[in-house]
C-alpha positions in Angstrom: -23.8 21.7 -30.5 -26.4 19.5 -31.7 -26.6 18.0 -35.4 -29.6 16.2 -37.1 -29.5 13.9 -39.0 -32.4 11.6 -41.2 -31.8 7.6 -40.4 -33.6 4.8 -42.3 -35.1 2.1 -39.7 -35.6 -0.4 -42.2 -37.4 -2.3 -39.5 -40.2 -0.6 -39.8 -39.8 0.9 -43.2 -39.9 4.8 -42.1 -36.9 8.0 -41.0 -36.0 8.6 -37.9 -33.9 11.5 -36.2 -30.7 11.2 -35.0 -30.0 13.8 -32.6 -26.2 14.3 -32.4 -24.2 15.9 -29.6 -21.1 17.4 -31.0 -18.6 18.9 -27.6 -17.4 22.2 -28.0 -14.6 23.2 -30.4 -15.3 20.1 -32.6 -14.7 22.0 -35.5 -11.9 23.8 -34.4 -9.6 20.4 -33.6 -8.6 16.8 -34.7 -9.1 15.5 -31.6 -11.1 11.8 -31.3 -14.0 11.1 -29.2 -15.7 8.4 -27.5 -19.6 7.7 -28.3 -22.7 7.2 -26.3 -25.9 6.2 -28.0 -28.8 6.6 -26.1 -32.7 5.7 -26.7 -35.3 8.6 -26.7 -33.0 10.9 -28.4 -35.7 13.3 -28.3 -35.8 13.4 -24.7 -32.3 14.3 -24.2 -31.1 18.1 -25.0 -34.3 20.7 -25.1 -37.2 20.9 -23.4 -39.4 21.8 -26.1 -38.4 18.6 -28.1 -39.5 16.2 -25.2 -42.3 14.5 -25.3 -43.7 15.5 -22.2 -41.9 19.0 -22.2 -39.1 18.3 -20.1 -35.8 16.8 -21.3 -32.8 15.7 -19.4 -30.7 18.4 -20.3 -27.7 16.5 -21.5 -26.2 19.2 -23.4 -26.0 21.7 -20.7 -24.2 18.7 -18.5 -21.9 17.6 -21.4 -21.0 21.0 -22.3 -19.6 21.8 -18.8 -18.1 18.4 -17.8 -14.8 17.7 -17.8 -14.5 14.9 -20.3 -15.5 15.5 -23.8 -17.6 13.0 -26.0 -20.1 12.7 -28.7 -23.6 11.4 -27.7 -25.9 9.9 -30.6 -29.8 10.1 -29.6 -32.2 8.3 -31.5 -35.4 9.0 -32.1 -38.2 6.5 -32.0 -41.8 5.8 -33.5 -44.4 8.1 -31.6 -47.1 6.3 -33.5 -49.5 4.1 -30.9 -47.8 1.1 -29.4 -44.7 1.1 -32.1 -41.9 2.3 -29.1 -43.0 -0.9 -27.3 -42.3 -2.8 -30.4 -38.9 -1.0 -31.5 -37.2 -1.1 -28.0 -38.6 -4.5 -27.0 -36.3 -7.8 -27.4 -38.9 -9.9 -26.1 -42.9 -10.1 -27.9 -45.5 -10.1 -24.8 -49.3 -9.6 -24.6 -49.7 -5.9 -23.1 -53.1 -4.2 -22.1 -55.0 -6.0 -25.1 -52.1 -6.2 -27.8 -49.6 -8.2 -28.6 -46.3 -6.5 -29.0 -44.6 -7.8 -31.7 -40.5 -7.0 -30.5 -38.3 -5.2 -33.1 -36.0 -4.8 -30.3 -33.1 -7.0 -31.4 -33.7 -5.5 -35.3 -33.3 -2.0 -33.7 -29.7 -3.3 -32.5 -28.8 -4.7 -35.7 -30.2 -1.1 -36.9 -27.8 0.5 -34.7 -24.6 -1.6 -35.0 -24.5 -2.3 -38.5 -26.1 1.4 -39.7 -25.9 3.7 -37.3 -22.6 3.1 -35.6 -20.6 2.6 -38.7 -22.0 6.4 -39.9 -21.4 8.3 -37.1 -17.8 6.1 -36.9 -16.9 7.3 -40.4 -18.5 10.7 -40.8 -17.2 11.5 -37.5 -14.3 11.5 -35.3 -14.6 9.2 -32.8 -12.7 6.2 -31.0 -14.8 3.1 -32.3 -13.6 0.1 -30.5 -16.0 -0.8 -28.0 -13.8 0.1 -24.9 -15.1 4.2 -25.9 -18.6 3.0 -26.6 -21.7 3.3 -24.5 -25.0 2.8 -24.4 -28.2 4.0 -22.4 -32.0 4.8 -21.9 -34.8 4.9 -19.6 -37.7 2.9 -19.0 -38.1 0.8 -21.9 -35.2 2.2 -23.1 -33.6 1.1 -19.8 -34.3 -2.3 -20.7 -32.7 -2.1 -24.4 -29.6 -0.8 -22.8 -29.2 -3.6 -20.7 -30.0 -5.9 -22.9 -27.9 -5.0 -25.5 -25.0 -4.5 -23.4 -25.4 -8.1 -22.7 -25.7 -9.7 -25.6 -23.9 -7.3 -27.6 -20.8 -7.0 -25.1 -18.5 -6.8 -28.1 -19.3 -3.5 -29.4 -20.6 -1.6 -25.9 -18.7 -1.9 -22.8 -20.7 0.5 -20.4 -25.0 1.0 -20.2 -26.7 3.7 -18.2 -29.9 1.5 -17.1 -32.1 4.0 -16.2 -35.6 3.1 -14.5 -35.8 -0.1 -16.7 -39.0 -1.4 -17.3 -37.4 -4.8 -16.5 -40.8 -6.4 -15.6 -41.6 -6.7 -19.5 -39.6 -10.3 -19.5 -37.5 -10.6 -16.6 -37.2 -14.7 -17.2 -36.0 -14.1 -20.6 -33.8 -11.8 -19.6 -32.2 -13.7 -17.0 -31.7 -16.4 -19.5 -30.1 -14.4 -22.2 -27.7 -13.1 -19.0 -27.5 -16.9 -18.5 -25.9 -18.1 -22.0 -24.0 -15.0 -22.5 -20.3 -13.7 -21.5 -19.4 -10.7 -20.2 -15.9 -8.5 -20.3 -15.0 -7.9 -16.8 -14.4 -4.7 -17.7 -18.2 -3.9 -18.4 -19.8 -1.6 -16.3 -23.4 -0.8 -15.9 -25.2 1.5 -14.0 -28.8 0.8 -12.8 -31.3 2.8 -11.0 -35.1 3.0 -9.6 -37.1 5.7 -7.9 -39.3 5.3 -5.2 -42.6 6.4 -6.6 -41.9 4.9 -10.0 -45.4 3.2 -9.9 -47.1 6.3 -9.2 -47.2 5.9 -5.1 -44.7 5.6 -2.7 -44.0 2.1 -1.1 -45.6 1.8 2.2 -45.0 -1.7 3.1 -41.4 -2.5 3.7 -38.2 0.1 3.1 -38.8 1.0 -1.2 -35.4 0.8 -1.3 -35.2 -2.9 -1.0 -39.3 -4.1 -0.8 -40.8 -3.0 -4.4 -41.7 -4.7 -7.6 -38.5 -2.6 -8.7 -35.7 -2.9 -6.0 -36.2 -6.8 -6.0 -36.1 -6.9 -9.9 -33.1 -4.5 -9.9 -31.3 -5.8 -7.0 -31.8 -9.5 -8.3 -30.7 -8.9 -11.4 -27.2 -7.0 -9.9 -26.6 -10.4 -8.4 -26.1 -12.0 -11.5 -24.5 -9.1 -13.5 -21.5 -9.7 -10.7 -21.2 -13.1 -10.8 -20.6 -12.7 -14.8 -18.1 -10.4 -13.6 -19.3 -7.0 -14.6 -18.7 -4.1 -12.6 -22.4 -2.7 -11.3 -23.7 0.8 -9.6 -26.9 0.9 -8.3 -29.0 3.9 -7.7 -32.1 4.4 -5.7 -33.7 7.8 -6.3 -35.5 8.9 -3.2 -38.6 10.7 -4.2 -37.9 9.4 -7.9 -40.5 9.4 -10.3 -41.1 7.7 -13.9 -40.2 10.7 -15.6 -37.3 13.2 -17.6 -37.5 15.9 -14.8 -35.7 13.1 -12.3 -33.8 11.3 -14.5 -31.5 14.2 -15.4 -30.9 15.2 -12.1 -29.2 11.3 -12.1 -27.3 12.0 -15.4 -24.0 13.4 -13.7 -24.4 10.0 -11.3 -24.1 7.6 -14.5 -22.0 9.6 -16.9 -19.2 10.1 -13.7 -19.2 6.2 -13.0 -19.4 5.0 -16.5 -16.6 7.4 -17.8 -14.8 7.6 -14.7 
């Protein structure tokens, strides 16, 4: 079941959709739930929502899994270059513009607004043990990041394609300054034509711009003591219609 809901990003002044996934019988018990919140909320449960047409099908998956939870999507800007802004931590100059990040507003957006709604108008475990987040691509790089530097209130990210290139220095220093619960865990994963072409020179599971960034950043993710899972997606692509065919992969290791 999927509820709706109107949000205000007072970021940016403007609504956005929340796109709620509810398990089946939630009406019919008491029973408490863990929460996932995931970027792109859009792109999760129905095709003809997506933006491209193709979502990842997360409500067919969650309604046939074994473990039962509540997943929060939320929508973003479709307006121009306003995504990049609202699920960027980091400002940067990109093809001609200059980004300026409402990334770590988002978060506050979710933890002080969003989380604390769905905590009381729902019925859910809130301590951040039961509380996950996740995304792809720039939304990829949102979940890692705010799994990082808000480990207190999310112990597990789904890191899905990140687009990890947009400040991987800055990145690495926030990783730097930060501590992590050793019982985080965090799953990452890359596909082999994410660029567009497959690698040619080298193995693309080790050799592109994306394995080395990924892998790299693994490294340091275990030396902080989280627990990692990387994924490499042969034949992956940037896109919805591969990324759910990895959504049992992260859902079964980050809820295991």
């Amino acid at each position: 079941m999927i509820e709706k809901r109107q949000m205000y990003y007072w970021p940016a002044g403007s609504e956005r959709t929340l796109h709620i996934y509810l398990p089946p019988g939630y009406y019919d018990s008491d029973e408490r739930y863990p929460v996932m919140y995931f970027f792109d909320g859009h792109n999760l449960f129905h095709d003809d929502e997506a933006t491209y047409g193709k979502s990842w099908g997360l409500e067919s998956f969650l309604d046939q899994w074994s473990k039962k939870m509540i997943v929060v999507g939320m929508e973003c800007s479709h307006t121009g270059n306003e995504r990049l802004a609202e699920y960027s931590p980091y400002d940067k100059r990109w093809q001609g513009h200059y980004v300026n990040a409402k990334g770590r507003e988002t978060f506050e957006w979710i933890i002080h607004d969003i989380k604390p709604m769905i905590d009381h108008d729902y019925r859910t475990y809130g301590h951040r043990e039961a509380t996950g987040i996740g995304g792809s691509s720039m939304g990829g790089l949102m979940s890692i990041w705010g799994v990082i530097c808000h480990n207190d209130v999310f112990s597990k990210a789904a890191v899905v394609s990140p687009g990890m290139f947009w400040n991987i220095g800055r990145l690495r220093n926030d990783l730097g300054v930060r501590w992590i619960s050793p019982d985080t865990r965090i799953y990452m994963s890359w596909g082999e034509i994410e660029s567009g072409k497959a690698a040619h020179n080298g193995n693309p599971e080790y050799d592109t711009r994306e394995a080395r960034s990924v892998r790299k950043f693994e490294r340091e993710l275990m030396a902080k003591g989280a627990s990692t899972y990387l994924y490499f997606q042969w034949g992956g692509r940037h896109c919805e219609a591969d990324w759910e065919k990895q959504v049992p992969v992260f859902m079964n290791y980050l809820w295991y």
